[in-house]
Residue, then its C-alpha position, 0 to 999 in steps of 0.5 A: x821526508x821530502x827532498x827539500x826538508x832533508x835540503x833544508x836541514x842540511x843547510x840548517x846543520x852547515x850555518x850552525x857547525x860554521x858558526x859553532x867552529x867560527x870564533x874559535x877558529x878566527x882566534x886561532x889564526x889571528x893569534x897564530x899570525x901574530x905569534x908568526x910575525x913576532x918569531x920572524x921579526x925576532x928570530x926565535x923559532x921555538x915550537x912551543x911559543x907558537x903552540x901554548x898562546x894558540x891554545x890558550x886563546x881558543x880555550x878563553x874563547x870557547x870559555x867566554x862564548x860558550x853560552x852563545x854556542x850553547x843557545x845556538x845548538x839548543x835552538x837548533x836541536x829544538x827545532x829538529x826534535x819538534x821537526x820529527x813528525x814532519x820527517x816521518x811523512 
């Protein structure tokens, strides 16, 4: 295996984990601002109300993204597996 195709392979795994972790980290905070401004503007500081929205938003987003996420990570190990004879050399 050469020193640029582990490189490339490396940087193929980095983009696919960022955009397998992307959606439903971005919910995630845009939920947990807006749950933050809502308990700042009204006072309330009960930890579940922070808690339960977040995780019900990530979990919708992974529903409705999940055949997205799972092409993304068939083509890629696609890729690796039609690439082991070349990482063999």
């Amino acid at each position: 295996m050469t020193q640029t195709l582990a490189l490339n392979l490396a940087r193929e795994a980095i983009l696919m984990v960022l955009l397998l972790a992307g959606p439903p980290l971005v919910v995630a905070m845009v939920v947990g601002l807006a749950i933050s401004i809502f308990q700042a503007t009204t006072q309330i500081q009960d930890q579940m109300i922070a808690f339960v929205p977040r995780i019900i938003a990530v979990f919708v987003t992974l529903a409705v993204t999940a055949g997205w996420l799972g092409t993304i990570l068939l083509n890629f190990t696609t890729r690796l597996f039609e690439q082991i004879p070349a990482l063999m050399r």
